[in-house]
C-alpha positions as MATLAB code, in Angstrom:
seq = 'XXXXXXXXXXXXXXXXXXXXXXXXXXXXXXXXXXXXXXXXXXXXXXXXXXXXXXXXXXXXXXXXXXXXXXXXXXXXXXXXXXXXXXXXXXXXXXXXXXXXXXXXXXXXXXXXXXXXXXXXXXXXXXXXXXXXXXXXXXXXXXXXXXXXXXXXXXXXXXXXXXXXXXXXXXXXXXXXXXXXXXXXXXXXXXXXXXXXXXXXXXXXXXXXXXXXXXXXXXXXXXXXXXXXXXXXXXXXXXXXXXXXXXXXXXXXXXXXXXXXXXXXXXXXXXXXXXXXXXXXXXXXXXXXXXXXXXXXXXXXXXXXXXXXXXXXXXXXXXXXXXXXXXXXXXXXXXXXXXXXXXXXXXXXXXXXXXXXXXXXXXXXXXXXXXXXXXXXXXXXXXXXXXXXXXXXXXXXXXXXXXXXXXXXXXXXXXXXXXXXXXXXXXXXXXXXXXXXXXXXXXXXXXXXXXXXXXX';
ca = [
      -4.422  -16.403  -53.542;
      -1.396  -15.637  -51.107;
      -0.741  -17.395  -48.151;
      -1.951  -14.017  -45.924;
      -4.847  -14.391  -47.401;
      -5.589  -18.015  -47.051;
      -4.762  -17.739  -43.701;
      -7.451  -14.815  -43.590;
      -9.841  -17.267  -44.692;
      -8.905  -19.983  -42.259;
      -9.332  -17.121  -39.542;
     -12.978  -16.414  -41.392;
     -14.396  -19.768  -41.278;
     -17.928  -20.107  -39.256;
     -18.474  -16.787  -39.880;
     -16.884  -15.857  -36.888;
     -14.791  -12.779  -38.488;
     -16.497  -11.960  -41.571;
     -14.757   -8.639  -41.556;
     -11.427  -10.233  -41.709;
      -8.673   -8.872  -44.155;
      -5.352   -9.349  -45.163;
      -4.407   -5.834  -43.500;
      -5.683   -7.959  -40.175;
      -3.472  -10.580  -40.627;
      -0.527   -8.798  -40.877;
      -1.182   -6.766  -37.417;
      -1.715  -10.100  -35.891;
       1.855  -11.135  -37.205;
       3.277   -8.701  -36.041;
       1.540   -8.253  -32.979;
       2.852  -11.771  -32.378;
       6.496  -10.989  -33.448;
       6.475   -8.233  -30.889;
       4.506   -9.931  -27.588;
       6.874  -13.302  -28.136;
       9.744  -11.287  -28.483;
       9.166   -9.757  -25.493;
       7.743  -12.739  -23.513;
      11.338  -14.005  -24.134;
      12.957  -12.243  -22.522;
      10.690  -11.287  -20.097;
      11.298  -14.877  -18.580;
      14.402  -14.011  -17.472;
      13.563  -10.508  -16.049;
      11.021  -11.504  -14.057;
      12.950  -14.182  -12.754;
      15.903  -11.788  -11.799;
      12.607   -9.626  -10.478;
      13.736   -7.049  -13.026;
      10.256   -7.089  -14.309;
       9.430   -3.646  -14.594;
      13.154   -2.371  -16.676;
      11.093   -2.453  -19.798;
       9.030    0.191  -18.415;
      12.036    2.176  -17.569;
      13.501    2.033  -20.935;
      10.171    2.798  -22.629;
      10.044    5.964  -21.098;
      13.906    6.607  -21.028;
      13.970    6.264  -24.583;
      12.858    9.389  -25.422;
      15.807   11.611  -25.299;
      17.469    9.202  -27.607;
      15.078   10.210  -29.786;
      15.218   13.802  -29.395;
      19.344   13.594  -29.684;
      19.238   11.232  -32.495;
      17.546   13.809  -33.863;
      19.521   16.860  -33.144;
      22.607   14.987  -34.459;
      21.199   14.254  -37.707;
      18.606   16.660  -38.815;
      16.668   13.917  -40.023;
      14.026   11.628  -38.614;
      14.884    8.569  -40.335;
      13.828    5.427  -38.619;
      17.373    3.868  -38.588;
      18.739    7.158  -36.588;
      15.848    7.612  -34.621;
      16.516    3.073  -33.238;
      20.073    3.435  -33.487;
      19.510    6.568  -30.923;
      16.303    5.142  -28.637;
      18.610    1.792  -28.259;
      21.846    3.462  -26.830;
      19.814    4.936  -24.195;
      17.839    2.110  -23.479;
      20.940    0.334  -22.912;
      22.430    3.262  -21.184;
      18.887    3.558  -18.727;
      20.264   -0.704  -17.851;
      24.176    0.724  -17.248;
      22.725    3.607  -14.943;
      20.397    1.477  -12.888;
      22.869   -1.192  -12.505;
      25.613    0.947  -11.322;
      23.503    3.406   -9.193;
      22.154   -0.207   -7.385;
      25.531   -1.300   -7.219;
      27.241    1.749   -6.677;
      25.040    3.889   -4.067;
      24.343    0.766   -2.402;
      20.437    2.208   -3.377;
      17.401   -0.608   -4.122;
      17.136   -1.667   -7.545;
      13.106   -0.668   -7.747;
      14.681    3.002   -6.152;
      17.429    3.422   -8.785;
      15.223    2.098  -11.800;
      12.060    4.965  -10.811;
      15.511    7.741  -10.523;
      16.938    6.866  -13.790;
      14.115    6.406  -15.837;
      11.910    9.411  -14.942;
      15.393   11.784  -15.027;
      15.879   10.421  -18.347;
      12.477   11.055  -19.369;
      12.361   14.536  -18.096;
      15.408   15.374  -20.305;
      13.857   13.715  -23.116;
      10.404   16.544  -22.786;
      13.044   19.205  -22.198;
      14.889   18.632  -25.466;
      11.601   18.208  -27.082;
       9.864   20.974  -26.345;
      12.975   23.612  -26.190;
      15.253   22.604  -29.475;
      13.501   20.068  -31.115;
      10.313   21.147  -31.585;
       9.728   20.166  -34.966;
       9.881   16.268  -33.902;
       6.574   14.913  -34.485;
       5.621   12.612  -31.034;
       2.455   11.739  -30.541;
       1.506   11.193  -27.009;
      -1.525    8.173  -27.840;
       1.003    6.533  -30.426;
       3.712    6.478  -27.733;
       0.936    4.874  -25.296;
      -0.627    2.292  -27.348;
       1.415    2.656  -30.767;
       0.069    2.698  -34.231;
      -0.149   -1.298  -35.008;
      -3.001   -0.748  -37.227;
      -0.967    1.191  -39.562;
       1.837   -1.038  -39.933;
       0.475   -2.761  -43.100;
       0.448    0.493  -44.567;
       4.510    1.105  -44.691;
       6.057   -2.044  -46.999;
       8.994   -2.953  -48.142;
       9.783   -5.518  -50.577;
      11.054   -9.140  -49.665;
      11.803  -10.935  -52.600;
       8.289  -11.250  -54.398;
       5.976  -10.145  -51.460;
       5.467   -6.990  -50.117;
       6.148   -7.300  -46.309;
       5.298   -4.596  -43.804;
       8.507   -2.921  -42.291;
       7.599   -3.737  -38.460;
       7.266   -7.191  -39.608;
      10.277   -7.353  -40.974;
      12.827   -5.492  -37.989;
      10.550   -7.391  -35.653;
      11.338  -11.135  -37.437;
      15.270  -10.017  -37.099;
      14.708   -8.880  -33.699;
      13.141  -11.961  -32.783;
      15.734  -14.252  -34.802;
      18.570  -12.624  -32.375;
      16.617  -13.294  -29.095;
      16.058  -16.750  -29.832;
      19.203  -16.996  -30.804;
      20.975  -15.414  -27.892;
      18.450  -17.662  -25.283;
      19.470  -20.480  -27.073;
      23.655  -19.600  -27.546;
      23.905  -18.683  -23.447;
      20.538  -21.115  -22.256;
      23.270  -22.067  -19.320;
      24.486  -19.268  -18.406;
      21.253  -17.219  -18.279;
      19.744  -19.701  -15.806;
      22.173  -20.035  -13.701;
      22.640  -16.452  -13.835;
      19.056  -15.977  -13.550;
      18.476  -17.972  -10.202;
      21.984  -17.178   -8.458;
      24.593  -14.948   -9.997;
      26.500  -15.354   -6.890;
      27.150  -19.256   -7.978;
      27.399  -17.990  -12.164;
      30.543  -16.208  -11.076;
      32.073  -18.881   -8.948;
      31.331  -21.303  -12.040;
      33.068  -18.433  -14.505;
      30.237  -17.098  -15.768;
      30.248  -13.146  -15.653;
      27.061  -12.609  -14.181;
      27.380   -8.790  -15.064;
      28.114   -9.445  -18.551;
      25.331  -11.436  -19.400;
      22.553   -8.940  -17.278;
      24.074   -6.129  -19.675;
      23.890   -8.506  -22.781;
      20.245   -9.335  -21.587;
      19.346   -5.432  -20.850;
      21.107   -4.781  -24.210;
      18.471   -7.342  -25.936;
      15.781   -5.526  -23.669;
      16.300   -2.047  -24.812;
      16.489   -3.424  -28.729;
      13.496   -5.531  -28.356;
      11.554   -2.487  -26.607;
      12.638   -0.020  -29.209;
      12.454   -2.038  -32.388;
       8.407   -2.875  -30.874;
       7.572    0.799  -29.410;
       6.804    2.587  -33.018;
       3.946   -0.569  -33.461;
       2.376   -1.463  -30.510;
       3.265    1.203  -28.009;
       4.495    1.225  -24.378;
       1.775   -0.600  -22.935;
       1.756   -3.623  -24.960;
       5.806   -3.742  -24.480;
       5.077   -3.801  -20.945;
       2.249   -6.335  -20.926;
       4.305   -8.324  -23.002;
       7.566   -8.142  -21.142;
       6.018   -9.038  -17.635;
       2.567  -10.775  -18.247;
       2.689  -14.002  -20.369;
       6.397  -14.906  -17.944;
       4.582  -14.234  -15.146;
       1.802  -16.463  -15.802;
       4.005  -19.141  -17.166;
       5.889  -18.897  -14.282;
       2.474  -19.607  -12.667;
       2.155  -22.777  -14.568;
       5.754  -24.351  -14.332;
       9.025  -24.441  -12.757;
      11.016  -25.664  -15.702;
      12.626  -22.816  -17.493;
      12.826  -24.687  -20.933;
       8.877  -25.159  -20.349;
       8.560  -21.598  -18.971;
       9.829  -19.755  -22.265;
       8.062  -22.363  -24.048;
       4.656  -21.355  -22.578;
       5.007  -17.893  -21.951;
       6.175  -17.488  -25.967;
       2.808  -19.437  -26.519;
       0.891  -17.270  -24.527;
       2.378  -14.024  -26.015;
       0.892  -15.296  -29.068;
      -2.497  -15.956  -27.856;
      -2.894  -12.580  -26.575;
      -1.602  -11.031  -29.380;
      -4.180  -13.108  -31.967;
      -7.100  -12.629  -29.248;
      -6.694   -8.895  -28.535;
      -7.025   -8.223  -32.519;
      -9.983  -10.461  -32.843;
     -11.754   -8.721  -29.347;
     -10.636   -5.381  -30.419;
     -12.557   -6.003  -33.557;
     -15.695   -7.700  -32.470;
     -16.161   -6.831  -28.485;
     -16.686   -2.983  -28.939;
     -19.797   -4.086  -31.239;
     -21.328   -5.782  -28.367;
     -22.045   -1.794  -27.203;
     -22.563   -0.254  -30.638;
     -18.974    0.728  -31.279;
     -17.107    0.172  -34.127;
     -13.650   -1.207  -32.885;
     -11.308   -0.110  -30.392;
      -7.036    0.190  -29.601;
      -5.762   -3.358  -30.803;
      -2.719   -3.309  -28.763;
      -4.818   -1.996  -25.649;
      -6.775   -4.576  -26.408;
      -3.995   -7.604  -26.714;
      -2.337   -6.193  -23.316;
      -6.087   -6.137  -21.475;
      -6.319  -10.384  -22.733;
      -2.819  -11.275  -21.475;
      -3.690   -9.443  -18.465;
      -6.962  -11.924  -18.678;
      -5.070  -14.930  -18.900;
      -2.795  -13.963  -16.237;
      -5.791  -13.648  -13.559;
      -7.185  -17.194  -14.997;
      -3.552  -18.964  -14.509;
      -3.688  -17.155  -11.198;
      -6.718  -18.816   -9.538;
      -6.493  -22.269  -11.805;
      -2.909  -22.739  -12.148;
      -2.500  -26.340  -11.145;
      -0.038  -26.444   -8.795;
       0.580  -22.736   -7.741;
      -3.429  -21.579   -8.486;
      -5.725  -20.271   -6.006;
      -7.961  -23.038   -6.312;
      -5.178  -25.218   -6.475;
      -3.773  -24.023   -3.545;
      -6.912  -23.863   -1.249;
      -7.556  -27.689   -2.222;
      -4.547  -28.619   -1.211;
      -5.237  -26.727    1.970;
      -8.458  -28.394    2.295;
      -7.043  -31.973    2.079;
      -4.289  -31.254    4.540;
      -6.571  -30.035    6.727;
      -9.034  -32.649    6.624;
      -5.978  -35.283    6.561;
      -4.839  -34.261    9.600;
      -8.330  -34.158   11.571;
      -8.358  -37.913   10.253;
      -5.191  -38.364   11.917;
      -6.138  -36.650   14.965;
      -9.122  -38.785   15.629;
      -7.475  -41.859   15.154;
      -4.696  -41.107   17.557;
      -7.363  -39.730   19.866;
      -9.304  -43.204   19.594;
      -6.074  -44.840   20.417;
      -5.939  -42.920   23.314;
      -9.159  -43.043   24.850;
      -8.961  -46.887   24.467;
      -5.640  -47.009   26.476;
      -7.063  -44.701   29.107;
     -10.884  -45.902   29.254;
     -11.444  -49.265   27.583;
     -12.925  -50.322   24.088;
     -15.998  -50.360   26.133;
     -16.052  -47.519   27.718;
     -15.367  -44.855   24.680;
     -17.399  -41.533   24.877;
     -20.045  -40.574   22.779;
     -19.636  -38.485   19.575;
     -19.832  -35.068   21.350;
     -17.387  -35.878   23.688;
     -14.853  -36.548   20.702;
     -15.830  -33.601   18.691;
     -14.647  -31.415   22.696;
     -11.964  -33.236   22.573;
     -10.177  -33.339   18.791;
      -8.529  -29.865   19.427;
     -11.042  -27.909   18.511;
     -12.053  -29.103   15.060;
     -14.844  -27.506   13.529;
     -17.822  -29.255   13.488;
     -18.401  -29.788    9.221;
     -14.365  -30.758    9.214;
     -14.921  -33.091   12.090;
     -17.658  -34.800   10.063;
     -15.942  -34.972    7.164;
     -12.928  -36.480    8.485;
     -15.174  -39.266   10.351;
     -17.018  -39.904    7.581;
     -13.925  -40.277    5.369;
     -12.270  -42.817    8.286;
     -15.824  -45.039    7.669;
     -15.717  -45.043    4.157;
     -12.093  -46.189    4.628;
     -13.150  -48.942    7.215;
     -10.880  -47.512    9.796;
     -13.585  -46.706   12.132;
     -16.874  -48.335   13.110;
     -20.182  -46.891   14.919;
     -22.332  -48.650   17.324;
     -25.098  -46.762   18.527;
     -23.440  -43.543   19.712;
     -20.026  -44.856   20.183;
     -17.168  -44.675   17.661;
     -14.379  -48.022   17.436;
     -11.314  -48.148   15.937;
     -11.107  -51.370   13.336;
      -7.987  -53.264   13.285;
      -6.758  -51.683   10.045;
      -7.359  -48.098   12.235;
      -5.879  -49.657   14.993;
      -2.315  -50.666   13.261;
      -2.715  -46.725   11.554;
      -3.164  -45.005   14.495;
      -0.848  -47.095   16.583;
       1.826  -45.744   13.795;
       1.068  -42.426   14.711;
       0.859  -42.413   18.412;
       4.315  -44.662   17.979;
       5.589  -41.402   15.577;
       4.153  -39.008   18.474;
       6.322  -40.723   21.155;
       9.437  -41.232   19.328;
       9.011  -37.469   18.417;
       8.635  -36.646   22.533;
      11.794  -38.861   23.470;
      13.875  -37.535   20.626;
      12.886  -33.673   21.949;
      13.278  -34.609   25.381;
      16.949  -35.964   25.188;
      18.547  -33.796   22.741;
      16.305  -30.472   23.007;
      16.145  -30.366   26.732;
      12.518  -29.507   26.980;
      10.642  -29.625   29.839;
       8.252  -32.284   29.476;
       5.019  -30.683   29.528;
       6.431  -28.394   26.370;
       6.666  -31.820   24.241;
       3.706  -32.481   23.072;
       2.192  -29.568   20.782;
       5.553  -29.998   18.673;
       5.558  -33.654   18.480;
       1.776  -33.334   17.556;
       2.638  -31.172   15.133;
       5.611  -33.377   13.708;
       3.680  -36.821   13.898;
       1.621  -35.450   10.523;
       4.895  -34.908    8.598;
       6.704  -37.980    9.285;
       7.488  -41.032    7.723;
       8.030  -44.510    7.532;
      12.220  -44.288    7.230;
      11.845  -40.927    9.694;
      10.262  -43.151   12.063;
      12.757  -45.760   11.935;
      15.585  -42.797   12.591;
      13.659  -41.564   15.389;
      13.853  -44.711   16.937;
      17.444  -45.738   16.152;
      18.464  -42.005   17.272;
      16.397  -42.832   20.659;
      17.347  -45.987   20.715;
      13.591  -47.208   20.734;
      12.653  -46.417   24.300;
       9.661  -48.630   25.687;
       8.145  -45.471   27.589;
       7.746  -42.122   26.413;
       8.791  -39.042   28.802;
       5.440  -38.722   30.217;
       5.715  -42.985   31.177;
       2.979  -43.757   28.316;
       4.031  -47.264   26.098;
       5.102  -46.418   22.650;
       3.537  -48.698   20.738;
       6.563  -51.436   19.045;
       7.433  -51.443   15.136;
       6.670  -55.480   15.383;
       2.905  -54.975   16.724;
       2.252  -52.667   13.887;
];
């Protein structure tokens, strides 16, 4: 048994593809060559928000084709790359220079370049090279599932020919990434500093866009335009979504590349059955789960998520309500008297308009902390509330001094933005706030800020 097929059977077990062949695992492979040698890249374009060049050289291949083909006579599949590549690279040259040039948007010059380049490309099609055989689905969504079907030999094994210009092509790419690692990131985040640090910046975004157009070429007769696409943007974007290491980024995004690549072959082959079809486009199917994991790294990404994010939200929120009632306890007991507080809907009028659940919430989180105490219908600060919201009205006064002496506010302007700084600030801001105020006894409005010793 070969190692294909074992892995077949690995792929088999449980039952779960009982349809499984070798000719499968060899459009996985090379589904997987193609997405992670596109996610690659694709790191760096999306960082450079380039993200969308692959789609301009997908289409602006074309009259590379058709030329490469008028040149020759012949539609051999060297010509035909050789051809398709020089105008992808050309498609980077002309955006680049039109951007740079016309002083035009790079989204702008990218849509003029690519769809005038297209539109030559159908011209020389239909009027001298008619006998070109192009085939509009297989230039959408490729022909992946014939791939095992065209070998060549490798030694003892007969190895599909996509599988083997896509293992080169993805040999060079690592290679490159890991050769100029430096000077694509610095490149990548801020050219401006790659050139003051001697790194051509222009030399590496054509050595990149070079790499592009091969990589988009060398996949486009497999898997089509779409998956290039998917693959260029997608599994980047999402790792981008999930880290902001770059060495972690390609990492993941390579790793995702793969996933949709093995996924979309396994749905395309079982889903469809779900509603009495027989299969469906495999690299359709690999670009719809990328674009699957991309909207589940999108709401449960853990730092940049939308869950994520609206937690976060939620705990600043309620944080700061916490913080507002203490200092508002403080204050009532300066004005009033620890005997004289008011009762809880007084408070809830008075906390700058809190809603009532967050209101709740926040009290109920300052009990559970044993910062405040309730008898009967009256709320108490304890001493460990006391010291914590003396820190904060102490913050909230330094903040008022510090904007009334070197801001020159008036003083009935100071106390939104100190209320609004007193959440942000710490213990050594604190301490510079008083050193820069020289820790005043009184704030600008005559009210004692509370001393660092009493707290």
């Amino acid at each position: 048994m070969s190692v294909v097929q074992s892995l077949a059977g690995l792929l088999s077990l449980g039952g779960l593809f009982e349809i499984w062949t070798e000719l499968d695992t060899w459009i996985v492979v090379t589904g997987i060559l193609s997405s992670v040698s596109c996610a690659l890249l694709g790191n760096f374009m999306v960082l450079r928000r380039l993200s969308m060049m692959g789609d301009a050289i997908s289409h602006a291949v074309l009259p590379g084709l058709a030329i490469a083909f008028l040149v020759t006579g012949s539609r051999d599949s060297v010509t035909m790359f050789i051809g398709a590549a020089i105008v992808g690279v050309l498609t980077a040259v002309f955006t680049q220079s039109i951007h740079s040039l016309g002083k035009v948007d790079e989204g702008a010059s990218m849509g003029v370049v690519f769809t005038t380049l297209f539109a030559i490309g159908l011209v020389l099609i239909v009027r001298a090279a008619d006998s070109v055989d192009l085939d509009p689905g297989c230039v959408l969504y490729g022909a992946i599932e014939l791939v095992p079907l065209e070998v060549v030999e490798v030694g003892s094994w007969l190895v599909p020919r996509a599988v083997v210009t896509l293992t080169v092509v993805l040999a060079i790419n690592v290679g490159f990434i890991a050769l100029f690692f430096k000077e694509l990131r610095i490149s990548a985040f801020d050219p401006a500093t790659a050139t003051t640090m001697g790194i051509n910046a222009q030399v590496m975004h054509y050595l990149l866009m070079t790499l592009v157009a091969v990589t988009t070429v060398a996949s486009f007769e497999s898997v089509g335009s779409i998956l290039v696409i998917a693959m260029l943007i997608v599994p980047a974007a999402s790792a981008h979504l999930l880290t902001d290491r770059l060495l972690t980024m390609i990492i993941v995004s390579a790793v995702i590349a793969a996933v949709a690549a093995a996924g979309g072959h396994a749905a395309a082959i079982t889903v469809p059955g779900i509603w009495g079809y027989a299969d469906t486009s495999t690299a359709g199917m690999m670009a719809v789960v990328s674009g699957v994991i991309f909207f589940f790294t999108v709401f449960l990404a853990p730092r940049h998520g939308i869950v994520m994010k609206g937690v976060n939200q939620a705990r600043l929120a309620l944080r700061i309500v916490r913080e507002d009632i203490l200092a508002l306890l403080y204050r009532l007991d300066e004005t009033e008297g620890h005997e004289s507080l008011p009762p809880v809907s007084r408070l809830l009028r008075e906390c700058n308009g809190t809603g009532r659940l967050l209101y709740t919430m926040g009290m109920a989180a300052l009990r559970m902390e044993g910062k405040v105490q309730r008898h009967g219908n009256v709320y108490h600060l304890t001493d460990i509330g006391t010291k914590k919201a003396g820190s904060l009205i102490r913050t909230h006064r330094l903040w008022e001094s510090y904007l009334h002496k070197y801001s020159n506010l008036q003083v009935d302007h100071l106390h939104f933005s100190a209320e609004r700084l007193e959440h942000v600030t710490g213990t050594r801001m604190q301490q510079a706030l008083a050193a820069k105020t020289e820790s005043p006894p009184t704030d600008p409005h005559g009210k004692a800020i509370p001393g660092d010793a009493e707290l």
